[in-house]
Phi, psi and omega in degrees: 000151173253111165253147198232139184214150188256111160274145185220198181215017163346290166315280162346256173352317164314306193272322149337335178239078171067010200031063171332143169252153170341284196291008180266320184298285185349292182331302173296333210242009194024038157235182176291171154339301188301320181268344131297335164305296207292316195308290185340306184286000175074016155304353190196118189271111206277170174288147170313314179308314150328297194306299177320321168293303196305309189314320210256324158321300187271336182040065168243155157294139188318296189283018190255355167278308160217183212208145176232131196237157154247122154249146173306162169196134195269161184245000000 
């Protein structure tokens, strides 16, 4: 069997940019904390549209932010 996950690197970046805080990215990007948070733990996955503002926030390309993987997983 296969899952498939949206991974990012959010978290990196944050700190890269002045060492962003959760709520200063949320702000710019118009969700909560929380939903960045959940993103940071791979708990959430964002909408295209998100991604791209988080992408725009940092003025990264959408793949230097997030990344899409399959992993096997045995049943």
């Amino acid at each position: 069997m296969e899952q498939n996950r949206i991974r990012n690197n959010i978290r990196m970046l944050r700190f890269m940019h002045n060492e962003m805080t959760q709520q200063d990215l949320a702000d710019r990007v118009g969700v909560t904390r929380q939903t960045i948070i959940s993103m940071e733990k791979d708990k959430y996955s964002p909408s295209l549209e998100l991604a791209f503002r988080i992408a725009q926030v940092f003025g990264e390309p959408l793949e230097k932010v997030f990344s899409y993987e399959t992993e096997n997983i045995q049943s």
